[in-house]
C-alpha positions as CSV (number, residue, x, y, z in Angstrom):
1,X,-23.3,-4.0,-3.3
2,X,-22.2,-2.4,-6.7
3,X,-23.8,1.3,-6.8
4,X,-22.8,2.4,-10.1
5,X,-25.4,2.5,-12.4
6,X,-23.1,1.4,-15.1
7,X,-21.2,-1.2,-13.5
8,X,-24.5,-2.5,-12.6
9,X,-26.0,-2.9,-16.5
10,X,-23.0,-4.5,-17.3
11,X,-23.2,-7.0,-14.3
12,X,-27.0,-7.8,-15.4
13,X,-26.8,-7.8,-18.8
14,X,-23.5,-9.7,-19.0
15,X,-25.0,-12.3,-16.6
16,X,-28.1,-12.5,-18.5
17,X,-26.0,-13.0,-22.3
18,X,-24.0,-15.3,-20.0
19,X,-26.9,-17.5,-18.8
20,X,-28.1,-18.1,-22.2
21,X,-25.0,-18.5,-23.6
22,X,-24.3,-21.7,-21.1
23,X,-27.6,-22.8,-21.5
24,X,-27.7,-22.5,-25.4
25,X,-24.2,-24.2,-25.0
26,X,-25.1,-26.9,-23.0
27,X,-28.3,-27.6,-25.3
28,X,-25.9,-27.7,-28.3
29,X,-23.9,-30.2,-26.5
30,X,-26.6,-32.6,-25.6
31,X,-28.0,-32.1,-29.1
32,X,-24.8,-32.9,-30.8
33,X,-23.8,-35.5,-28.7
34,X,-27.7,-37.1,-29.6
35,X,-26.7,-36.4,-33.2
36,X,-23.9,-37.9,-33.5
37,X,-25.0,-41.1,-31.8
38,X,-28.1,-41.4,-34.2
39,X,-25.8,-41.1,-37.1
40,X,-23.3,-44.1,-35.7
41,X,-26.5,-46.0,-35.4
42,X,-27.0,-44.8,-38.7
43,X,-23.7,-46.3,-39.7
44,X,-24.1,-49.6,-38.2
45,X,-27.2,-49.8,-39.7
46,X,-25.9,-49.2,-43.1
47,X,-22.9,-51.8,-42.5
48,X,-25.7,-54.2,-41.9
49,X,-27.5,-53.7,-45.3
50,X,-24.3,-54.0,-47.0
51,X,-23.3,-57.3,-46.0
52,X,-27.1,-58.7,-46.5
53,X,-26.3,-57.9,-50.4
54,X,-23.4,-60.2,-50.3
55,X,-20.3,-58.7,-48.8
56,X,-20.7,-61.3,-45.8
57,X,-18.8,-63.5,-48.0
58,X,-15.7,-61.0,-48.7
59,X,-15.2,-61.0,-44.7
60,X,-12.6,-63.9,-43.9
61,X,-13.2,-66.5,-42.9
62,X,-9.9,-67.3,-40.1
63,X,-9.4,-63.6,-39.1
64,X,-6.3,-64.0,-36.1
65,X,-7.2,-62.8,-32.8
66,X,-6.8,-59.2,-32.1
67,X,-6.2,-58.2,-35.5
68,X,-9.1,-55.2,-35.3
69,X,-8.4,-52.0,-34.2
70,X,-10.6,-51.1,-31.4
71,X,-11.8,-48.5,-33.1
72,X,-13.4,-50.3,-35.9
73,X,-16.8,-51.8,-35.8
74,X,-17.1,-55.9,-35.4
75,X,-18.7,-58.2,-38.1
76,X,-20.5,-61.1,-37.3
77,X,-23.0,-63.3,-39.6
78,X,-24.8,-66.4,-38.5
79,X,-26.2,-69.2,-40.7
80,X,-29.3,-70.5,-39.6
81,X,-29.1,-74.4,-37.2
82,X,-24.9,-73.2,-37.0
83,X,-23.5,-72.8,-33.1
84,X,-20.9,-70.4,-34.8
85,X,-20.6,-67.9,-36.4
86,X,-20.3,-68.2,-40.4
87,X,-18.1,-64.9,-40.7
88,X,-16.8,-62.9,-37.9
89,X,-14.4,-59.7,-38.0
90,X,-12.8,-61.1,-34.3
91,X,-13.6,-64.6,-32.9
92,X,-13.1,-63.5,-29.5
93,X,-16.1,-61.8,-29.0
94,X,-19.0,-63.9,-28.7
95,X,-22.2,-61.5,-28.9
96,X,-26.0,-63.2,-28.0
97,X,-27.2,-64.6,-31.4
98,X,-31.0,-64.1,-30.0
99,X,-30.5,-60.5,-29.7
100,X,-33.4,-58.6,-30.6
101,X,-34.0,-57.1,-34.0
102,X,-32.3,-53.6,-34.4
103,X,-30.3,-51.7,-31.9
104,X,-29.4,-52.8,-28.2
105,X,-27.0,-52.7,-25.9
106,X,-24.6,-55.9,-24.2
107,X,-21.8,-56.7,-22.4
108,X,-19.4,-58.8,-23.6
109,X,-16.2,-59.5,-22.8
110,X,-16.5,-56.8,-19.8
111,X,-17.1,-54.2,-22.4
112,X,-20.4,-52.6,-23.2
113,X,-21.5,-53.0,-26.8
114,X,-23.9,-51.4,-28.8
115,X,-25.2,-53.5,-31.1
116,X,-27.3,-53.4,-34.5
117,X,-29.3,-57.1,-35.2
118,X,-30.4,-58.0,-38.8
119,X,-32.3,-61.3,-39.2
120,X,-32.9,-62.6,-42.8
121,X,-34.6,-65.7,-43.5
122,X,-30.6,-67.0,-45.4
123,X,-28.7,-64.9,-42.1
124,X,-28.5,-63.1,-39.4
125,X,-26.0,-60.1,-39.1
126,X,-24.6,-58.4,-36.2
127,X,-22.6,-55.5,-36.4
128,X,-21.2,-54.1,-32.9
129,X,-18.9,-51.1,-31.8
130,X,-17.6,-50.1,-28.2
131,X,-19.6,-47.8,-26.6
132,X,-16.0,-46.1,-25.3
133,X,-15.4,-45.8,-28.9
134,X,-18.8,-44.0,-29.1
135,X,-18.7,-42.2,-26.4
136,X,-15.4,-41.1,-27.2
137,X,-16.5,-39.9,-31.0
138,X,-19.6,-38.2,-29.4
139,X,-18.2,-36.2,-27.1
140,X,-15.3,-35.0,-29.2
141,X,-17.7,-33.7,-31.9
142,X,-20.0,-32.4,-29.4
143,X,-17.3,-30.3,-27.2
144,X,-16.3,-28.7,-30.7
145,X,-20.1,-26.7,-30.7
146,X,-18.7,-25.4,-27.3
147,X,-16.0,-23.5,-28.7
148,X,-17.6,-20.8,-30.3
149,X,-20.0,-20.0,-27.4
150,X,-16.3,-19.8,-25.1
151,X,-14.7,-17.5,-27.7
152,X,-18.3,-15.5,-27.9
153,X,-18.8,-14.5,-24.2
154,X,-15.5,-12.5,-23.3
155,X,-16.7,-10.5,-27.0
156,X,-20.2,-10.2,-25.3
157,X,-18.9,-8.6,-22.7
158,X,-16.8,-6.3,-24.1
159,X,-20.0,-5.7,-26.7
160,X,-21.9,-5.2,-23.4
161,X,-19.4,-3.1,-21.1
162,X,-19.0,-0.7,-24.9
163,X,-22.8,-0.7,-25.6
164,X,-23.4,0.8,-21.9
165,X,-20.8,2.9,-22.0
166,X,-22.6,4.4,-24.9
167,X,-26.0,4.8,-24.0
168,X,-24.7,6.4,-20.9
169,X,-22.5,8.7,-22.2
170,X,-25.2,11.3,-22.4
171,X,-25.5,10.6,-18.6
172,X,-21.7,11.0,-17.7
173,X,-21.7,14.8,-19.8
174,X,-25.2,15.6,-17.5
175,X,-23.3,14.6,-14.2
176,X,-20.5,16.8,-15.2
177,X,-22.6,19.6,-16.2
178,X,-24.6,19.1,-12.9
179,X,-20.9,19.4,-10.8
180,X,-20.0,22.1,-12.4
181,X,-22.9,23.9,-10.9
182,X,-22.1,26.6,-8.3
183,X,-23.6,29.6,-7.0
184,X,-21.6,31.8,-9.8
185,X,-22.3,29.6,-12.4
186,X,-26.3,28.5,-12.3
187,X,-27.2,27.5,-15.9
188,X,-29.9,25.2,-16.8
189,X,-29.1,21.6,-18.2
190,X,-29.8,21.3,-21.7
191,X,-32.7,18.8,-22.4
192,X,-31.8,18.5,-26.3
193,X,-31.2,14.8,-27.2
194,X,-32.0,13.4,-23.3
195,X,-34.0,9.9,-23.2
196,X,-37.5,9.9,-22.1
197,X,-36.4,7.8,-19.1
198,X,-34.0,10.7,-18.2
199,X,-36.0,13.9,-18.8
200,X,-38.1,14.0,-15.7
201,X,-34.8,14.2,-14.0
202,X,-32.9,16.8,-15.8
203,X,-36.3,19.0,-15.7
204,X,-36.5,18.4,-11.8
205,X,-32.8,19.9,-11.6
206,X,-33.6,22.5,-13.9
207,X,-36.3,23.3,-11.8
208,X,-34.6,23.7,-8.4
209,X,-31.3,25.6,-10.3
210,X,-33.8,28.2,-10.9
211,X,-35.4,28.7,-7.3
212,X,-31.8,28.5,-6.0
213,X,-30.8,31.4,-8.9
214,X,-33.9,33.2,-7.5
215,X,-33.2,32.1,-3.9
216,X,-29.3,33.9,-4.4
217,X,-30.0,36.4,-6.9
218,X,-32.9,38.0,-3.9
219,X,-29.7,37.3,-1.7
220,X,-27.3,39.2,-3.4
221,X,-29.9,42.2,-3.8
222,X,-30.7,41.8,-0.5
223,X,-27.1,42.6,0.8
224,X,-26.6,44.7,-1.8
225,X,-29.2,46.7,-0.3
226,X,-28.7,46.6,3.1
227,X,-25.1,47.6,2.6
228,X,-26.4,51.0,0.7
229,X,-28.9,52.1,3.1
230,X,-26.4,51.6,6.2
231,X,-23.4,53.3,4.4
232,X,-25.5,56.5,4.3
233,X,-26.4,56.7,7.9
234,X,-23.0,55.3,8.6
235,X,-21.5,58.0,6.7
236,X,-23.6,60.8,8.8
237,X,-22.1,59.2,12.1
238,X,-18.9,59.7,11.3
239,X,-18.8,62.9,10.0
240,X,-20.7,63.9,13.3
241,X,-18.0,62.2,15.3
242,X,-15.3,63.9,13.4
243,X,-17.2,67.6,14.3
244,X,-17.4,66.5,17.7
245,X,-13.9,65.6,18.3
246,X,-12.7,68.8,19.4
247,X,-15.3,69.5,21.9
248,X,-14.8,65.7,23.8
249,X,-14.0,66.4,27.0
250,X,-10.5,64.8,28.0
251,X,-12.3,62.0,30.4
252,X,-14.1,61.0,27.7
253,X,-12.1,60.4,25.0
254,X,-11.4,56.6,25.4
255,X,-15.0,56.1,25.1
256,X,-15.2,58.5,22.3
257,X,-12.3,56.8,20.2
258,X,-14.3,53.3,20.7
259,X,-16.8,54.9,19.3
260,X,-14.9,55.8,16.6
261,X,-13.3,52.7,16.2
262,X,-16.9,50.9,16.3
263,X,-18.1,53.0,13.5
264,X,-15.1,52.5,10.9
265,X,-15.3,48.5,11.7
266,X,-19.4,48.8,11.0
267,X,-18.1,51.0,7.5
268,X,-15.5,48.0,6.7
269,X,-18.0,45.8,7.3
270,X,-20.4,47.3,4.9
271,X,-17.4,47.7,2.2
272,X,-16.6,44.4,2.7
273,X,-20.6,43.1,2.0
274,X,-20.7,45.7,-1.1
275,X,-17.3,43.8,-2.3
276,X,-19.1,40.1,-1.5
277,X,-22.2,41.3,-3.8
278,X,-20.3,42.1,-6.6
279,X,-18.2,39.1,-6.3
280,X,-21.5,36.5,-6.5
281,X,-22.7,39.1,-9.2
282,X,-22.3,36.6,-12.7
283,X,-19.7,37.7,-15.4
284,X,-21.0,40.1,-17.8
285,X,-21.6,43.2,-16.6
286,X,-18.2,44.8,-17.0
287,X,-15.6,44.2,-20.2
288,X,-12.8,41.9,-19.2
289,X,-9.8,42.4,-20.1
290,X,-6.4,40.9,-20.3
291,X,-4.9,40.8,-16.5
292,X,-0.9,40.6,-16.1
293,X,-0.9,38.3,-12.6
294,X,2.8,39.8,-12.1
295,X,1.7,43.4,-12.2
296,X,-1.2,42.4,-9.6
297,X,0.9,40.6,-7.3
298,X,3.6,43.6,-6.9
299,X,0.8,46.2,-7.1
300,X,-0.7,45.0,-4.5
301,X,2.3,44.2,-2.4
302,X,3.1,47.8,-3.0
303,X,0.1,48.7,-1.6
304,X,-0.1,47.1,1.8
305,X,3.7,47.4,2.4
306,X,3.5,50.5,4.2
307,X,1.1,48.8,6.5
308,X,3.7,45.8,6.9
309,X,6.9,48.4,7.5
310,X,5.1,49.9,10.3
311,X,4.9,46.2,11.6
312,X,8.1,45.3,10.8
313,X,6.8,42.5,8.6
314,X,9.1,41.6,5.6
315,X,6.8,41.0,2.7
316,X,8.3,40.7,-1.0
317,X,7.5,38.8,-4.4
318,X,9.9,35.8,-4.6
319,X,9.1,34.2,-7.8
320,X,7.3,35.9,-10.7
321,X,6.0,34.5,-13.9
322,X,4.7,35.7,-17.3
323,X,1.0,34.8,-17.1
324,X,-2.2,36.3,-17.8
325,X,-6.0,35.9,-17.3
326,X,-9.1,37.4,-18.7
327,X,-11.2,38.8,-16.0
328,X,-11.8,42.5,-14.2
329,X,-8.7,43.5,-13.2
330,X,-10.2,45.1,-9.7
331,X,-11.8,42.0,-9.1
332,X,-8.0,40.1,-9.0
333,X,-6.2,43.1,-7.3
334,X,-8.8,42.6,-4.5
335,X,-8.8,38.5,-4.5
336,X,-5.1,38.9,-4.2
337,X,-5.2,42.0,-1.3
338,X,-7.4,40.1,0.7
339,X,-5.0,37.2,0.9
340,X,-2.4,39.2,1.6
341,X,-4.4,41.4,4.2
342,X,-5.7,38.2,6.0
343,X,-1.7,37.1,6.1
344,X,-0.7,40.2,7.7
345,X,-3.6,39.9,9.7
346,X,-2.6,36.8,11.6
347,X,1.2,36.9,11.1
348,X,2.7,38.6,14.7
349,X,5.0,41.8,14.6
350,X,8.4,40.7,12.8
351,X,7.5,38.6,10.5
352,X,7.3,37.2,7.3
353,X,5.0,36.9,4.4
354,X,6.0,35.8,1.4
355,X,4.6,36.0,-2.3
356,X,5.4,33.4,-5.3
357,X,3.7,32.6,-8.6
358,X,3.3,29.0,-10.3
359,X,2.3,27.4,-13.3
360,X,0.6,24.5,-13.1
361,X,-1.3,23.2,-16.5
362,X,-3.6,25.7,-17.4
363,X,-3.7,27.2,-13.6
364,X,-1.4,30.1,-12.8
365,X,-1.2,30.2,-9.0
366,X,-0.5,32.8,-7.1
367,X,0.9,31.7,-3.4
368,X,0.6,34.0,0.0
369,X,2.8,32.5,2.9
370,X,3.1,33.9,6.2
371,X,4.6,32.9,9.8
372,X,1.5,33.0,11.7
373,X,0.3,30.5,13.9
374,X,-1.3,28.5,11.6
375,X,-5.0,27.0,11.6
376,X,-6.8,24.3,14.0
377,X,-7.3,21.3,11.2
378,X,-10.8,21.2,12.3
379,X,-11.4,24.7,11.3
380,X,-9.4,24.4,8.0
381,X,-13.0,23.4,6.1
382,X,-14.7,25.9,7.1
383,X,-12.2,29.1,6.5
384,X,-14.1,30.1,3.6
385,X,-17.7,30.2,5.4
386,X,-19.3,33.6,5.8
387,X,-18.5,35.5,9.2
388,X,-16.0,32.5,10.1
389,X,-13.4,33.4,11.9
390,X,-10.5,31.2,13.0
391,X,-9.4,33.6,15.7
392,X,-12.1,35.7,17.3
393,X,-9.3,37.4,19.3
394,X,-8.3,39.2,16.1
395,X,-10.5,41.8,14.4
396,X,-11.8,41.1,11.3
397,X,-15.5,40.6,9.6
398,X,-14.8,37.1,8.1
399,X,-15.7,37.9,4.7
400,X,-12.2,38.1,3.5
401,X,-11.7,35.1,2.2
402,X,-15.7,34.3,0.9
403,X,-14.8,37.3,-0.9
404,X,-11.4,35.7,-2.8
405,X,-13.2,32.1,-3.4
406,X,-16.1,33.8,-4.9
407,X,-13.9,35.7,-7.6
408,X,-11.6,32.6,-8.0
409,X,-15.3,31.0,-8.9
410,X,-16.5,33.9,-11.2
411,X,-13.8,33.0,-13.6
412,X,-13.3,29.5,-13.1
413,X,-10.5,29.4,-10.8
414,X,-10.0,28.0,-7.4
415,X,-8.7,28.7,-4.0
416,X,-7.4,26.7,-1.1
417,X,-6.0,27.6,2.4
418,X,-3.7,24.9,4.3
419,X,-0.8,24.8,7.1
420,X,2.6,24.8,6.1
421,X,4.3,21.6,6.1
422,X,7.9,22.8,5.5
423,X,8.8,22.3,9.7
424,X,7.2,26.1,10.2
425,X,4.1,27.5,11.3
426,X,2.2,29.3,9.0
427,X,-0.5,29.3,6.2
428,X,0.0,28.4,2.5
429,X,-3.2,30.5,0.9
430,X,-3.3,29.5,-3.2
431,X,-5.6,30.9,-5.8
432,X,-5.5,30.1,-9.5
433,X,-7.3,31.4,-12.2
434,X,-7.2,29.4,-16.1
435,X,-4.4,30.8,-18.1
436,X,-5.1,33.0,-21.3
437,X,-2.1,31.7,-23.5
438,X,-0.3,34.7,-25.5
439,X,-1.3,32.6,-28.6
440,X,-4.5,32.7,-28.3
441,X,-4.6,36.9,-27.8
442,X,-2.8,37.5,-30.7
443,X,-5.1,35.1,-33.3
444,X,-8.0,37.0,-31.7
445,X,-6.6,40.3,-31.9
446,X,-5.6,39.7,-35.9
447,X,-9.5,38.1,-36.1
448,X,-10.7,41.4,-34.9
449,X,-7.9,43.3,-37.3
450,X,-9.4,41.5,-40.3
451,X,-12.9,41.6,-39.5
């Protein structure tokens, strides 16, 4: 079964031009074959009335056997009361003298004969041709109407595969437009120059893009919200904690640092939903600017390497390139201390997490590999879903990384999180973001000079 739309128009409409190209063809044949018959008849017919006005005589009269090419027609003329024939083109062939008036057809010799009769009171004429010969003449002049209607249907075709092609170009920009849809980029399709047949479709999409842009956008407040009216109690609890420190009795202060503990995960947690709002927050409300990648990557390297030293985790920038993007600077700082944070997060005391850049069309990448354990491949798809966690045993909200792939999607980049595959356990955790080329900066910097 074909699905695609297109591939089925052209199936159907090549089939169709296809159909009545054959059957057109086939008529033509049977026409031109009928044709060209009538106009032999028409020929022998013709021969006929010429030797009625006296040519019979210019025939010879002792023609030698097998002198005629086969091709030719065959002369015959009776006298009336005379057993033979008065002139004849080949004495071999005897035709039936009492042949009906006008065409018919005979055997003779063990060839079939078509043959025209003329009876005149003075005569009667016969003239005769193979019907090989006729078939022969008939079906070569036919077969030439076919070649026109075989040269015509591969260009039909094409015409077909190009006009389709066309019409549903408008389709193919619409599907592209409707992939590109995400949860930081929900913009209506544009219903100038769509078909009639097509507008109840895109106005069906434009409909639900707008409840899910009202479904998120109550969502995004909603968290927002939350987040604010917990940090304020959270806030009180700690500095209460922090007054009653000194007067925890020594028996209790396990209990009393889990409390502690519990409240500054709850206050991460909270930071962390604050960070996720902003992140799904669309482009616009802050300037961007032009971000050096470079300067991000060892900034924040710098500042989670106190963290890794007390670990005695060897983190470093191996490769650095000369790329920039236009976004909020913050906004990649924190995409690109999150991965890192997440390494260090799985990767045990000792080792290693390393930090390269790439180019890769117009994607800079920005590459975070550690020496953890690695991920379950089963649980690979789902590392960037809310509150996942790959390793409950390790602390962590499981925000981190919806966090990084909804920056990488504010500004058109993208993220992705696999196993190593170089013989060593670990992650490979990517994130790219489009390239602003230098070029391009400086013509807009001397358009705003100039302006």
């Amino acid at each position: 079964m074909i699905k695609s739309l297109r591939n089925q128009l052209v199936v159907a409409l090549g089939l169709l031009v296809s159909v009545i190209g054959v059957v057109q063809g086939v008529s033509s044949y049977q026409l031109s074959k009928a044709g060209m018959s009538a106009l032999l008849d028409l020929r022998l017919e013709q021969v006929g009335a010429r030797l009625r006005d006296g040519f019979a005589e210019v025939i010879s009269q002792n023609p030698s056997r097998g002198s005629q090419d086969e091709r030719d027609v065959v002369l015959v003329v009776w006298k009336p009361d005379s057993s033979v024939p008065f002139r004849t083109t080949d004495p071999s062939l005897h035709f039936p003298r009492d042949a009906k008036p006008g065409f018919s057809d005979s055997v003779v010799n063990g060839e079939s004969w078509r043959i025209y009769t003329r009876q005149d009171p003075t005569m009667t004429i016969q003239v005769a041709q193979r019907s090989s010969v006729r078939r022969a003449l008939t079906q070569e002049n036919a077969a030439m109407t076919l070649w026109p209607i075989a040269v015509l249907l591969p260009l039909v075709w094409l015409a077909v595969v190009f006009v389709v092609q066309r019409s549903l170009r408008r389709l193919n920009r619409l599907g592209s437009e409707v992939q590109a849809i995400d949860a930081g980029h929900l913009q209506p399709l544009p219903t100038a120059g769509v078909s009639d047949e097509i507008s109840p479709f895109i106005h069906s999409i434009n409909t639900m893009i707008e409840r899910l842009a009202r479904s998120i956008d109550k969502e995004r407040k909603f968290i927002a919200d939350a987040a604010h009216e917990l940090r304020t109690p959270l806030t009180a609890l700690q500095l209460q904690a922090d007054n009653l420190a000194p007067q925890i009795v020594q028996s209790n202060q396990e209990r009393f640092q889990e409390l502690r503990r519990g409240i500054a995960r709850s206050s991460k947690l909270i930071t962390q939903l604050l960070r996720l709002a902003r992140a799904d927050a669309p482009v616009g409300a802050s300037p961007l600017v032009r971000v050096d990648l470079a300067e991000v990557v060892t900034g924040a390297v710098a500042d989670v390497l106190p963290i890794a030293l007390n670990r005695g985790l060897d983190i470093g920038a191996e490769e650095m390139i000369d790329a920039h993007v236009r976004a909020i600077e913050t906004d990649i700082g924190m995409a690109v201390k999150n991965l890192i944070s997440n390494a260090g997060r799985y990767t045990p005391d000792g080792g290693t997490i390393d930090l390269r850049m790439r180019r890769d069309g117009a994607m800079a990448w920005i590459d975070v590999v550690d020496t953890g354990p690695g991920i379950a491949q089963d649980a690979l798809p789902r590392v960037f879903d809310r509150f996942f966690r790959a390793n409950p045993d390790i602390e962590g909200s499981g925000l981190g990384l919806s966090i990084v792939k909804a920056i990488a999607a504010r500004y058109g980049g993208d993220v992705t999180l696999r196993n190593r595959d170089d013989g060593r356990t670990g992650i490979v955790a990517s994130i790219g973001f489009p390239v602003e080329e230098t070029r391009t900066a400086e013509a807009t910097a001397q358009h705003a000079a100039t302006a």
